[in-house]
Every structure is written in C-alpha cells, then in structure tokens.
LOZAZA-126651 format. One record per residue (C-alpha): x, y, z; residue in three letters. Coordinates in Angstrom, 3 decimals, decimal comma. Example, Ala and Ser with C-alpha at 12.3 -4.5 7.8 and 13.67 -1.06 7.14 Angstrom:
((12,300; -4,500; 7,800); ALA)
((13,670; -1,060; 7,140); SER)
END
This chain:
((106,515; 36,355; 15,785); UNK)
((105,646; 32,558; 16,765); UNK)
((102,475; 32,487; 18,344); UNK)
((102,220; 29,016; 20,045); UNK)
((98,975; 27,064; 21,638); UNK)
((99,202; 25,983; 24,753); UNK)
((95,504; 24,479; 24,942); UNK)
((96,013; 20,623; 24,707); UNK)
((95,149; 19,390; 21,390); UNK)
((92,624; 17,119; 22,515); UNK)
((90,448; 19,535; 24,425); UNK)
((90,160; 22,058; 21,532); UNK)
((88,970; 18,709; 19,140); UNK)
((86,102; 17,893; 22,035); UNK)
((84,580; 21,655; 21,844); UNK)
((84,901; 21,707; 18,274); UNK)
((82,535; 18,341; 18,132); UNK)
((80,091; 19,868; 21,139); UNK)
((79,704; 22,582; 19,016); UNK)
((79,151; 20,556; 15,663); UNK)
((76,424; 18,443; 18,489); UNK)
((74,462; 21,254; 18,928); UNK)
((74,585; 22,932; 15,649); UNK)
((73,251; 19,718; 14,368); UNK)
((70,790; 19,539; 17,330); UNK)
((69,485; 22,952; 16,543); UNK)
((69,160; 21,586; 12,793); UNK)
((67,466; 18,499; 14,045); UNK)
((64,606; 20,874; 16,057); UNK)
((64,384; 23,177; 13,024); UNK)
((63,825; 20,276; 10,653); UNK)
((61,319; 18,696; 12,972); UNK)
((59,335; 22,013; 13,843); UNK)
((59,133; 22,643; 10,013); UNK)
((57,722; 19,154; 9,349); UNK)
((55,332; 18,984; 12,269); UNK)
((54,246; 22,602; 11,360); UNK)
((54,254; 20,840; 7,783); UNK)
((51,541; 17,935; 8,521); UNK)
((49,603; 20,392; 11,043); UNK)
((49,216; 22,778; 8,152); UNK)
((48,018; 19,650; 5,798); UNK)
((45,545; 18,551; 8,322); UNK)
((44,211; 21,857; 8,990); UNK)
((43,389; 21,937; 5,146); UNK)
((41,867; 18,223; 4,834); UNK)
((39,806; 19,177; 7,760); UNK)
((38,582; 22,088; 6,066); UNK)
((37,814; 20,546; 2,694); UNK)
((36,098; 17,760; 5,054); UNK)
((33,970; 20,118; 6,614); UNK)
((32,994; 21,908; 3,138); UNK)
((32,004; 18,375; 1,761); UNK)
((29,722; 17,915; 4,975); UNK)
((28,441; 21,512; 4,503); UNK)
((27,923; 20,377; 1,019); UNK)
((26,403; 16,849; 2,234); UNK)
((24,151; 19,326; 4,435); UNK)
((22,658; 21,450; 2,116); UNK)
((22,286; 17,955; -0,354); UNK)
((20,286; 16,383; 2,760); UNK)
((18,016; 19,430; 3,407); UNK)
((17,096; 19,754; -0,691); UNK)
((16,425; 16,002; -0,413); UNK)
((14,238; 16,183; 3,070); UNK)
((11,998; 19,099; 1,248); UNK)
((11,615; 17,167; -2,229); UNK)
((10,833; 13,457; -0,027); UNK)
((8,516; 16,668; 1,786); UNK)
((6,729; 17,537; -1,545); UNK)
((6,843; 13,619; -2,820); UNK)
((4,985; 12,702; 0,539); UNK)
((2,095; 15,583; -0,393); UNK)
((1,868; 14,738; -3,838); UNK)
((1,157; 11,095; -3,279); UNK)
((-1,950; 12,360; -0,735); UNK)
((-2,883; 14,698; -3,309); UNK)
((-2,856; 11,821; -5,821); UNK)
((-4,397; 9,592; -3,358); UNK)
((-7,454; 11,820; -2,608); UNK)
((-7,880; 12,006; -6,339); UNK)
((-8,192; 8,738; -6,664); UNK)
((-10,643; 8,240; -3,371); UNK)
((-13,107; 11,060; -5,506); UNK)
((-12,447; 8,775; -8,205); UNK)
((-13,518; 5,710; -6,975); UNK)
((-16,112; 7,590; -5,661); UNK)
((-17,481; 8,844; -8,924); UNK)
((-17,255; 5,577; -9,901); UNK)
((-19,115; 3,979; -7,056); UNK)
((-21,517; 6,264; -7,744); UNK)
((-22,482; 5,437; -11,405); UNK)
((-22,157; 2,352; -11,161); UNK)
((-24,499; 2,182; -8,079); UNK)
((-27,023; 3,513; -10,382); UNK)
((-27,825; 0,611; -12,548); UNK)
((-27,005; -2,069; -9,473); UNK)
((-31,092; -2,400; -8,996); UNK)
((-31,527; -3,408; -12,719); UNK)
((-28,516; -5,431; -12,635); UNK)
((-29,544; -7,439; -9,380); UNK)
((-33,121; -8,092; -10,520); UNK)
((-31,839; -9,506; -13,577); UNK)
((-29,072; -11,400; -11,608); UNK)
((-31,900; -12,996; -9,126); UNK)
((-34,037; -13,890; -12,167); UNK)
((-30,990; -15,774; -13,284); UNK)
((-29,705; -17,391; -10,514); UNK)
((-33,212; -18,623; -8,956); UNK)
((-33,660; -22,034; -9,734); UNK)
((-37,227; -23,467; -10,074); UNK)
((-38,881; -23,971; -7,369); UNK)
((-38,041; -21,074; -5,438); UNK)
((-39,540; -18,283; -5,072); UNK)
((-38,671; -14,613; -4,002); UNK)
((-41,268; -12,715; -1,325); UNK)
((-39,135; -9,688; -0,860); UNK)
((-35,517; -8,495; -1,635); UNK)
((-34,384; -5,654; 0,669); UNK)
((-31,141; -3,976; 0,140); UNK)
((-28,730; -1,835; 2,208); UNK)
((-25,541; -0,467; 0,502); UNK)
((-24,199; -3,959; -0,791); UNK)
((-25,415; -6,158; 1,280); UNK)
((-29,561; -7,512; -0,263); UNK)
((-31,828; -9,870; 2,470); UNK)
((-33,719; -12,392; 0,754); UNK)
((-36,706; -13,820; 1,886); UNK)
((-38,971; -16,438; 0,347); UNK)
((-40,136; -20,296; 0,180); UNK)
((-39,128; -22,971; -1,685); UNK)
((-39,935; -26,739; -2,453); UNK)
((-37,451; -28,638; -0,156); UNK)
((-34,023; -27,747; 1,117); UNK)
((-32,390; -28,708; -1,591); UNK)
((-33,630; -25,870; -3,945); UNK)
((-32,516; -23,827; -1,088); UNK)
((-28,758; -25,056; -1,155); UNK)
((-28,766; -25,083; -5,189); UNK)
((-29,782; -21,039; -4,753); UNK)
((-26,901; -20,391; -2,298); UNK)
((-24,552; -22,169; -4,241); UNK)
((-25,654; -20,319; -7,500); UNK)
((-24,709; -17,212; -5,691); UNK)
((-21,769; -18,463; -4,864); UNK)
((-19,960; -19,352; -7,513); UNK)
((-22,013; -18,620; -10,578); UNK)
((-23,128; -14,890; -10,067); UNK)
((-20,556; -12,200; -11,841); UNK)
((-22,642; -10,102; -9,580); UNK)
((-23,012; -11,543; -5,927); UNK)
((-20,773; -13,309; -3,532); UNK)
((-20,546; -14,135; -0,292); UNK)
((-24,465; -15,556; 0,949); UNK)
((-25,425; -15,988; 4,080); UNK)
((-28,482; -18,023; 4,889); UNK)
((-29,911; -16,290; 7,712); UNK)
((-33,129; -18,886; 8,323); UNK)
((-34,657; -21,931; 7,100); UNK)
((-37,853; -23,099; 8,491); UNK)
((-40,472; -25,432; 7,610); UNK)
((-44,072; -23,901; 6,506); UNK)
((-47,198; -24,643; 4,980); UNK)
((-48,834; -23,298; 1,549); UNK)
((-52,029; -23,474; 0,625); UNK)
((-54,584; -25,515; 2,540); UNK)
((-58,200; -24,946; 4,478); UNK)
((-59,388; -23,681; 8,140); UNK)
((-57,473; -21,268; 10,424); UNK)
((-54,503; -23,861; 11,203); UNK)
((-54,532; -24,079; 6,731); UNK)
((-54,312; -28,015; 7,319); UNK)
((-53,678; -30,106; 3,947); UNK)
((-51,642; -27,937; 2,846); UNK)
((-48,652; -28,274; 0,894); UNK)
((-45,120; -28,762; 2,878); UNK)
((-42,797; -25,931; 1,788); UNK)
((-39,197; -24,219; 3,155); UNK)
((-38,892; -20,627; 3,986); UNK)
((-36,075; -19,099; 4,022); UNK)
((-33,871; -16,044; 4,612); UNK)
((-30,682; -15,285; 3,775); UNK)
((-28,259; -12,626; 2,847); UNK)
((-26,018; -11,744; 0,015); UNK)
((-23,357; -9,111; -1,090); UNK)
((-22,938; -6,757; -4,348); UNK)
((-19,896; -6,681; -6,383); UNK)
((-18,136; -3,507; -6,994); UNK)
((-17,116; -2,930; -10,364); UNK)
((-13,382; -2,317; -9,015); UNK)
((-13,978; -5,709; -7,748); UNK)
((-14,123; -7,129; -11,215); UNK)
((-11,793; -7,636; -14,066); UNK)
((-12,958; -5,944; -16,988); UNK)
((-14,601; -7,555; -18,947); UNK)
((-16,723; -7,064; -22,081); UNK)
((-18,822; -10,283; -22,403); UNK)
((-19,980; -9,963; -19,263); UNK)
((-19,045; -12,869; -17,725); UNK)
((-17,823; -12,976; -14,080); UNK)
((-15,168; -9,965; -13,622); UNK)
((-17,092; -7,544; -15,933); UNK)
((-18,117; -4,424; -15,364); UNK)
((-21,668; -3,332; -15,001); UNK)
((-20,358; -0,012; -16,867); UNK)
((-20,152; -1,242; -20,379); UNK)
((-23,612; -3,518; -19,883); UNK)
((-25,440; -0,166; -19,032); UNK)
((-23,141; 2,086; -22,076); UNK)
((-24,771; -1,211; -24,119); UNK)
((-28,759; -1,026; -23,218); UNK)
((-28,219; 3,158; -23,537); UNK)
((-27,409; 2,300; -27,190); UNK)
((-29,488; -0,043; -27,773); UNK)
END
C-alpha cells in the first residue's frame, strides 16, 4: 500500500531546522556551562594555591618578626657589654690620670708661670696661679690647646692684676704680676688613637703597663 504525505514539503523542512536550532542551542549552553564551570574550577584552585603562598608568606613574616625580635635584644645585650666595658676601662685608666696630669702640667707650663692649686672634678681640673704678664698666660692656654695629648678644651675663668712681694700692709713696691684662673678638660683614652709613642692620640694604658715594668 502507497502511503502518501500530505504535509507540504516546505513546512516539514522548517521543523526539521527548529529542531536542528535548538539541538544546537542546547549544545551551545552545554558547551558554555562546561567551560564557565571549567575557568570557575581553575580559579578556585589559583586562589587556593594563592592563599597557601600567603599562609606560607605568613608564617615566613612571623619567623622573621621573632628573629628581628631576638636581633633587637642581642644588640642591647651587646650594647650593655660594651657600656661595662668602657666602664672598666674608664676606670683603670682613671687611675693613673693624677700622675699623668701632674706630669702633663709640668710640661705644658711655660716659665714664668706658676701653679697655686690644681683642683679636679671628674675631667674637668681648675687652675689657679700667677704669672709674669698676660702673655705667659695666653702661651699656657694655647699649650693646652693644641700641644697636650692629654688636655683640651681650656677655659680661662679669670685674669686679674696682683702684686708679689713688697713691704707694709698695702705690700707697696712690689712686683706687678697676673693671676689667673682657668679651666681645662681630661682626655679619655677612647678619645685617643692608640698610640705607642705617646704622642697626642695615645693611650695612658700602655704609658702606665711601661713605668709597671720599668
């Protein structure tokens, strides 16, 4: 038996390509579900391994802020060390500092002066005495200055005309003299280079090892 198709022809091609439309529609969604579920999957795992690494970057940071901890206490350990040091140091050398200044006055005194007292506290020494004229006085202050390996920094405190020697209470015909006062500072041995001749920037330490010997 014939079996014959009445549908038109034309019709039956326009539901074939609706259908062939949505089948590749439904591919289309499939494909693009499987790709976005695709990168979403991929960022998920670089956003893990990120957040490792800053876990990681963490736990470096903490062990770093501990050790810069233990750094920081080591260098005020080492620090009071050396302050006890220096100390120490200070100390021995402040024994020999009266030998070393008398000698350093005898030295540095040019004639014509002369020395009534020498007072000292810590590193600073007061001077007072007389001398011929002013000019002995500013030849002392600059020996001081720049010649002692031992004292720096004086300070004339006074200068005043006086009178030595003479008769009667007011000591008329006397001779016309220039007292003085002034002020000068120690050296520390840290202050100094060292130095073994003893020349300016040497240390009192290997003078005083050197008379022990002796």
């Amino acid at each position: 038996m014939i079996r014959i198709n009445l549908l038109p022809h034309r019709e039956a091609r326009r539901k074939l390509r609706k259908s062939a439309f949505y089948a590749l529609l439904g591919v289309g969604l499939l494909s693009g579900a499987a790709v976005v579920a695709m990168v979403g999957g991929y960022n998920a795992r670089e956003l893990a391994i990120q957040a490792q690494r800053q876990e990681v970057l963490k736990g470096a940071i903490a062990d770093l802020d501990k050790k810069i901890a233990e750094i920081s206490t080591l260098r005020q350990e080492i620090d009071a060390l050396k302050a006890r040091q220096q100390a120490v140091e200070d100390l021995q050398a402040d024994r020999n500092q009266p030998v070393y200044l008398m000698d350093e006055l005898v030295k540095q005194t040019p004639a014509g002066v002369f020395l009534k007292s020498v007072k000292q506290e810590a590193l600073k020494v007061t001077l007072t005495g007389s001398a011929q004229s002013q000019e002995r006085v500013s030849e002392l202050l600059r020996n001081l200055s720049g010649n002692s390996p031992w004292l720096e920094r004086p300070d004339l405190v006074e200068v005043k005309a006086g009178t030595m020697g003479g008769s009667g209470p007011n000591k008329t015909g006397g001779r016309n003299i220039v007292e003085f006062q002034l002020s000068v500072m120690i050296k520390r041995p840290r202050d100094k280079d060292d130095n073994p001749d003893g020349k300016p920037g040497a240390k009192p330490g290997a003078k005083a090892d050197a008379a022990v010997k002796s």
